[in-house]
PyMOL commands that place a pseudoatom at each C-alpha (Angstrom):
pseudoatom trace, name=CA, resn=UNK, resi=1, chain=A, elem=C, hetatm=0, pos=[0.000, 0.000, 0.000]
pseudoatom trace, name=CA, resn=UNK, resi=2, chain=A, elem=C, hetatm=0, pos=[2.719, 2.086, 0.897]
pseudoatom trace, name=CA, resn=UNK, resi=3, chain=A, elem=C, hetatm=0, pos=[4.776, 3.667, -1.899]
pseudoatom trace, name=CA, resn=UNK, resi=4, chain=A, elem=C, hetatm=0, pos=[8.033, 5.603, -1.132]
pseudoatom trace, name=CA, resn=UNK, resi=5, chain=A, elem=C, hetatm=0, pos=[8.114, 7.472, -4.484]
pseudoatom trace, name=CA, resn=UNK, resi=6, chain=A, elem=C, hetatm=0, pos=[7.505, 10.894, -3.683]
pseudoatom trace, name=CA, resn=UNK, resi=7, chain=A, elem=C, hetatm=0, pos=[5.570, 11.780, -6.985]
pseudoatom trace, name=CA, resn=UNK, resi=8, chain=A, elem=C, hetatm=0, pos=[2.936, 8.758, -5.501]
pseudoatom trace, name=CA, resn=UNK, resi=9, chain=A, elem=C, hetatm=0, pos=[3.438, 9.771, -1.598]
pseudoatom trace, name=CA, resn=UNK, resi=10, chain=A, elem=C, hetatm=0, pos=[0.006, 11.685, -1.288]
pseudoatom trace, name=CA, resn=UNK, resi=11, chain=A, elem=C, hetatm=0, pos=[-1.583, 9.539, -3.165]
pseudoatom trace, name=CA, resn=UNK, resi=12, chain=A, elem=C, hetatm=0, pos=[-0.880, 6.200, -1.697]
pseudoatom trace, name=CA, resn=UNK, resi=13, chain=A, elem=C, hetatm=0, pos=[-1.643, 8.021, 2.161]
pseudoatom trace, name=CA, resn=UNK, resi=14, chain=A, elem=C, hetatm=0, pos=[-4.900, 8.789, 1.016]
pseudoatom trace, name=CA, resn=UNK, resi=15, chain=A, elem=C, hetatm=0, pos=[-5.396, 5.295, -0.603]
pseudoatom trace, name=CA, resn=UNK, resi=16, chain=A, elem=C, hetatm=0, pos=[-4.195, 3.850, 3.054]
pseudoatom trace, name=CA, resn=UNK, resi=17, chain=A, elem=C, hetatm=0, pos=[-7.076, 6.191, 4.770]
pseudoatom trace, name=CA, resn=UNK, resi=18, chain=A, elem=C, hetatm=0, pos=[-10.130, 5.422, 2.732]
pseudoatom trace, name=CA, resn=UNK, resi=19, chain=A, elem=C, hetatm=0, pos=[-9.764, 1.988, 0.847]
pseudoatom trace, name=CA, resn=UNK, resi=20, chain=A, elem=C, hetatm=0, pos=[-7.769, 0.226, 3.301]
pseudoatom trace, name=CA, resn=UNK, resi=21, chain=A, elem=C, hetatm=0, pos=[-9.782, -1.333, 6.099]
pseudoatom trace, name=CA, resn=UNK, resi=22, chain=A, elem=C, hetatm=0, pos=[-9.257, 1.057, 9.510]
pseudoatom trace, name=CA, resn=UNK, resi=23, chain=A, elem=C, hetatm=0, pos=[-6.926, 2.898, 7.791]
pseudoatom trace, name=CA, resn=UNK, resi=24, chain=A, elem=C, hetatm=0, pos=[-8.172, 6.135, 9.378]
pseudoatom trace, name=CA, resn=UNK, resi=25, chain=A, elem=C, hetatm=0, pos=[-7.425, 4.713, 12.248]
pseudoatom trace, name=CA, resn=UNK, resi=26, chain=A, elem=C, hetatm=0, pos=[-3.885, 4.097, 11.216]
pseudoatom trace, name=CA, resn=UNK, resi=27, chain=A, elem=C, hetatm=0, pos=[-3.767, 7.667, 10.897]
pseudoatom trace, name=CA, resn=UNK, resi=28, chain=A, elem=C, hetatm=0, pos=[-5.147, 9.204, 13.273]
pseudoatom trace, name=CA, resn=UNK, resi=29, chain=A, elem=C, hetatm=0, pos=[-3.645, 6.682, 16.169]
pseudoatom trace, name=CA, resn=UNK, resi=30, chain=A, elem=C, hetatm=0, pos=[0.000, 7.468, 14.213]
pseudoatom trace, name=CA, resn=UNK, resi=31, chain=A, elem=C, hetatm=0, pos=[-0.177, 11.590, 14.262]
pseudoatom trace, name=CA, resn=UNK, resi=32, chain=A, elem=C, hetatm=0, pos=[-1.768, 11.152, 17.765]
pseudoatom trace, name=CA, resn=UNK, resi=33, chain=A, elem=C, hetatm=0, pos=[0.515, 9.373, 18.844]
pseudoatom trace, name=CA, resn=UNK, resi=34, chain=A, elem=C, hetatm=0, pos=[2.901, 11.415, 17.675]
pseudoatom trace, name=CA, resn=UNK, resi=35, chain=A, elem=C, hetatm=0, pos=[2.158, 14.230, 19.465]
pseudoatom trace, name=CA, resn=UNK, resi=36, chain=A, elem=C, hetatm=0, pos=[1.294, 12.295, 22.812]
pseudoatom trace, name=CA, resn=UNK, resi=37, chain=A, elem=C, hetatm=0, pos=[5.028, 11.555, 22.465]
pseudoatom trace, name=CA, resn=UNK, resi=38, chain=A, elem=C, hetatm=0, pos=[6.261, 14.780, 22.214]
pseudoatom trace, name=CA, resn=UNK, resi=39, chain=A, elem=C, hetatm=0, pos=[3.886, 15.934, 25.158]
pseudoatom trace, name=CA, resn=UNK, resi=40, chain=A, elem=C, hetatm=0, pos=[5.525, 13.462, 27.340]
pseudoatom trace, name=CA, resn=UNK, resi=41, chain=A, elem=C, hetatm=0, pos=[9.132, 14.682, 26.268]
pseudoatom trace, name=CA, resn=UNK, resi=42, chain=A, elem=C, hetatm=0, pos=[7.573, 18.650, 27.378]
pseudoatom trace, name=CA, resn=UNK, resi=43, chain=A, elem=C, hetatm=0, pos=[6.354, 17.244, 30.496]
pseudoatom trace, name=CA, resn=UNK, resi=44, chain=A, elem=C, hetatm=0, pos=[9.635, 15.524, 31.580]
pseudoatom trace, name=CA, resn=UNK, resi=45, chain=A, elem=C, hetatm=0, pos=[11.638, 18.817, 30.950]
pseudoatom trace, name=CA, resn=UNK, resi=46, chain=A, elem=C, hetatm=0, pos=[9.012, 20.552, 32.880]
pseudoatom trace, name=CA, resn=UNK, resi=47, chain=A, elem=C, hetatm=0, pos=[9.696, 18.273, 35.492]
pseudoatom trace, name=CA, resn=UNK, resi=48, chain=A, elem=C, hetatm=0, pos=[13.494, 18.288, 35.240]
pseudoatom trace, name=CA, resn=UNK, resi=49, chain=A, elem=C, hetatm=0, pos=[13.319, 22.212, 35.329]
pseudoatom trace, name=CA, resn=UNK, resi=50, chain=A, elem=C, hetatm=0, pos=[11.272, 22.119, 38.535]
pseudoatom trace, name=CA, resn=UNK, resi=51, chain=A, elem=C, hetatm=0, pos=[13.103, 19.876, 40.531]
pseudoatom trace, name=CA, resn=UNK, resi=52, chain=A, elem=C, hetatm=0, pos=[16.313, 21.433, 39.927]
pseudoatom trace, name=CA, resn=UNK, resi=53, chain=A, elem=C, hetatm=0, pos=[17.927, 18.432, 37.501]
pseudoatom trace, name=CA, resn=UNK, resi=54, chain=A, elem=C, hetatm=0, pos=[19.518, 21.258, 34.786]
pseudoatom trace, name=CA, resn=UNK, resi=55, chain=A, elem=C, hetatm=0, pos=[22.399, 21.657, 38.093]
pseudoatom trace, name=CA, resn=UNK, resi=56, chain=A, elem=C, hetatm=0, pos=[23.533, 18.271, 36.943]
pseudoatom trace, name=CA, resn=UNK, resi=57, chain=A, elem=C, hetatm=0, pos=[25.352, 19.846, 33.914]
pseudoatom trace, name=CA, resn=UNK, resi=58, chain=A, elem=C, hetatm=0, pos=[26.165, 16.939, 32.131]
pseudoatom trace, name=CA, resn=UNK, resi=59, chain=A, elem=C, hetatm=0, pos=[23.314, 14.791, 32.239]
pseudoatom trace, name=CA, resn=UNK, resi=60, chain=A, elem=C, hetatm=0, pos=[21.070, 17.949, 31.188]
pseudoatom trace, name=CA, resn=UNK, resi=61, chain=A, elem=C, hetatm=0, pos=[23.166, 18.657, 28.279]
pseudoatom trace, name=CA, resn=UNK, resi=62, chain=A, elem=C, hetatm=0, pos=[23.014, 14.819, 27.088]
pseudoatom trace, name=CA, resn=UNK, resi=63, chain=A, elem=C, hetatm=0, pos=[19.310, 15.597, 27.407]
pseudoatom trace, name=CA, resn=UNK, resi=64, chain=A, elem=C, hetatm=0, pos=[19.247, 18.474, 25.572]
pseudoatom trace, name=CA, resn=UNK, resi=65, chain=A, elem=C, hetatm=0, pos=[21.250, 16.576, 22.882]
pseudoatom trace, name=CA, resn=UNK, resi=66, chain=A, elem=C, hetatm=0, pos=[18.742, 14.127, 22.624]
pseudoatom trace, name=CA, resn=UNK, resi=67, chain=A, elem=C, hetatm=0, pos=[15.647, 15.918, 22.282]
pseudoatom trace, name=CA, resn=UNK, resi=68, chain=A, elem=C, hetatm=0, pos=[17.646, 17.986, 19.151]
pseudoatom trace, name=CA, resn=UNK, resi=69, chain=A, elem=C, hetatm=0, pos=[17.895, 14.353, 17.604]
pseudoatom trace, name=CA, resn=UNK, resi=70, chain=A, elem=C, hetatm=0, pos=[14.788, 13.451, 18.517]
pseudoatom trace, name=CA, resn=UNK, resi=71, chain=A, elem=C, hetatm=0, pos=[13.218, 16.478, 17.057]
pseudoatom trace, name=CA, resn=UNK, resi=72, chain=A, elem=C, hetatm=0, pos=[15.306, 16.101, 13.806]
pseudoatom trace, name=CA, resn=UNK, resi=73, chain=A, elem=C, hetatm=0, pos=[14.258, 12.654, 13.598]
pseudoatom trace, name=CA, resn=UNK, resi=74, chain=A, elem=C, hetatm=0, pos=[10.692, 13.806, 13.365]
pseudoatom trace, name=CA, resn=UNK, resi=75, chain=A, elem=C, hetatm=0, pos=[11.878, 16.377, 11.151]
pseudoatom trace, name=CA, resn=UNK, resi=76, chain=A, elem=C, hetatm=0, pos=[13.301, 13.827, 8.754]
pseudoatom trace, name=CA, resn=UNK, resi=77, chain=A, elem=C, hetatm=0, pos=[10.118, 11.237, 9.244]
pseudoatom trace, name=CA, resn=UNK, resi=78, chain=A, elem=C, hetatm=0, pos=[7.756, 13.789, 8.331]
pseudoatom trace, name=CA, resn=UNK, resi=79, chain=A, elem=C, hetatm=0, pos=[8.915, 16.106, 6.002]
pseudoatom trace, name=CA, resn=UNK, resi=80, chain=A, elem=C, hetatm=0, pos=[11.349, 14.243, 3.568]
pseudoatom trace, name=CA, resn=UNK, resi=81, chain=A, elem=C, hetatm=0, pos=[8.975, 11.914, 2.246]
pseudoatom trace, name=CA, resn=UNK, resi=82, chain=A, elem=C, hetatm=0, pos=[6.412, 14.496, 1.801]
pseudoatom trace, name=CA, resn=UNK, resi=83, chain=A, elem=C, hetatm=0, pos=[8.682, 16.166, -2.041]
pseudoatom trace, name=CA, resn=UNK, resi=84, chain=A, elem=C, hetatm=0, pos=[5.860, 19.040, -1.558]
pseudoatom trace, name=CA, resn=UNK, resi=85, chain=A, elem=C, hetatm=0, pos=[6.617, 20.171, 2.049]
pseudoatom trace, name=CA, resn=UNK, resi=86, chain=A, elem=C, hetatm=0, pos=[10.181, 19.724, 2.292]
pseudoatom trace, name=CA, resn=UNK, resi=87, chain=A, elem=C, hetatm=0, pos=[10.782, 23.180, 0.714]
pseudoatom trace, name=CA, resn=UNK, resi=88, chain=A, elem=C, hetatm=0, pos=[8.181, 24.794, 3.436]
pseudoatom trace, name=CA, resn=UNK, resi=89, chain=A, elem=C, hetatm=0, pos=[9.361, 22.452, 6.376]
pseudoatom trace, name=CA, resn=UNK, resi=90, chain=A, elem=C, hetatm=0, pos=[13.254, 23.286, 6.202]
pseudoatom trace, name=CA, resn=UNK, resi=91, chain=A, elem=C, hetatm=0, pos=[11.796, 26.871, 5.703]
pseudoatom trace, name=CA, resn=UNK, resi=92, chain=A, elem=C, hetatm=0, pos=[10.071, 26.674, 9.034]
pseudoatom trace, name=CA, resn=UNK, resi=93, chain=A, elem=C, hetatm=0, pos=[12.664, 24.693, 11.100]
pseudoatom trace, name=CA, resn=UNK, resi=94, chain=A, elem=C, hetatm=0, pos=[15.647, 26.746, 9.914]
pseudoatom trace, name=CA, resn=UNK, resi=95, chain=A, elem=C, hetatm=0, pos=[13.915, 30.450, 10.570]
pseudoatom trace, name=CA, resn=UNK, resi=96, chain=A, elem=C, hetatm=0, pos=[13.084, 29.026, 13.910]
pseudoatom trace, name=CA, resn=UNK, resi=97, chain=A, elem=C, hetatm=0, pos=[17.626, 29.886, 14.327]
pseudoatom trace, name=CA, resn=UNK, resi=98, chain=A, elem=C, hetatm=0, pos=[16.662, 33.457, 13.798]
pseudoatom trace, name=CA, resn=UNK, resi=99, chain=A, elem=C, hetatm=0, pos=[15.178, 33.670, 17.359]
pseudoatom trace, name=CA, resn=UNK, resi=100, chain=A, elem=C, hetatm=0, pos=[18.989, 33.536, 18.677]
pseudoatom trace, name=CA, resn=UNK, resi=101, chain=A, elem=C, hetatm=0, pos=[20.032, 36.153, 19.805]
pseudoatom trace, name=CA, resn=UNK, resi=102, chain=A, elem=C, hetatm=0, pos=[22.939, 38.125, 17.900]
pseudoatom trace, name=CA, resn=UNK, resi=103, chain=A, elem=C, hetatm=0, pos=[23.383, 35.746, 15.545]
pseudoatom trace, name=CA, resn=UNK, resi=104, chain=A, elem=C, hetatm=0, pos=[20.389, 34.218, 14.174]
pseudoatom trace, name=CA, resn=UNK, resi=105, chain=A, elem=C, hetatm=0, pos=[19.617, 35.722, 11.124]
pseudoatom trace, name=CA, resn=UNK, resi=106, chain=A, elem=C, hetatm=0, pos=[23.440, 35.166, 10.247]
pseudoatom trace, name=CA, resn=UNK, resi=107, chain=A, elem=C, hetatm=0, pos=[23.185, 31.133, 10.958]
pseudoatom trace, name=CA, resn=UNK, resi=108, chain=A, elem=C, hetatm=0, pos=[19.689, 31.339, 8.946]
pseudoatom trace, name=CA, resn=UNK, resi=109, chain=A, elem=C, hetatm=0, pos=[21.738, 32.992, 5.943]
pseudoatom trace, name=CA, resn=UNK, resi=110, chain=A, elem=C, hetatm=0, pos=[24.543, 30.876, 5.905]
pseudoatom trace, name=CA, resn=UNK, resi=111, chain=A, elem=C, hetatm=0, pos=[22.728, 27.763, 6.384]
pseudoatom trace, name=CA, resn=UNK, resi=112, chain=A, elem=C, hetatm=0, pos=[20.872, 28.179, 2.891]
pseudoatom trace, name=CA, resn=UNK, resi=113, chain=A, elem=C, hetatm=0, pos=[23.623, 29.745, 1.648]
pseudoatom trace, name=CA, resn=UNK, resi=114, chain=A, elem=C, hetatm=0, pos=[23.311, 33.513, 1.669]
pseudoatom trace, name=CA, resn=UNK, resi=115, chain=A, elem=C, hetatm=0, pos=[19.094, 34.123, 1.221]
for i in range(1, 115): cmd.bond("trace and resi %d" % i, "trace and resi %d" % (i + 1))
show_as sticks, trace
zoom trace
């Protein structure tokens, strides 16, 4: 059912949703879940933060490390098999940079090369 050609990716998601039995489902339990996941990543940092855990230096920073690959994971799951949103996505995720301060809009223009 699943196709990885990107010319075919919409299509063969929407063939999954109606004319596969509970494919909806599928879908809806998969971006659900999705997000349920990420919730549960907030809610541990939340709970880190309040209890004090960012004084342990190093195991904060391996944390921190792992939700950036986490979050490019989901970066790379969702958007590079989509050909239509990858333009739009990298847009998105790489102007989020310019909200550093100092030197944001400088990493935003040299990471796509000078726009």
């Amino acid at each position: 059912h699943y196709t990885a050609d990107t010319s075919m990716a919409f299509s063969s998601v929407a063939h999954i949703c109606r004319d596969v039995n509970n494919g909806w489902l599928l879908r809806n339990l998969h971006a659900n879940g999705a997000s349920f996941f990420f919730i549960c990543i907030y809610l541990h940092i939340g709970r880190g933060m309040y209890y004090g855990s960012y004084l342990f230096k190093e195991t904060w920073n391996i944390g921190v490390i792992l939700l950036f690959l986490v979050m490019a994971t989901a970066f790379v799951g969702y958007v590079l098999p989509w050909g239509q949103m990858s333009f739009w996505g990298a847009t998105v995720i790489t102007n989020l940079l310019s909200a550093a301060p100092y030197i944001g809009t400088e990493l935003v223009q040299w990471i796509w090369g000078g726009f």
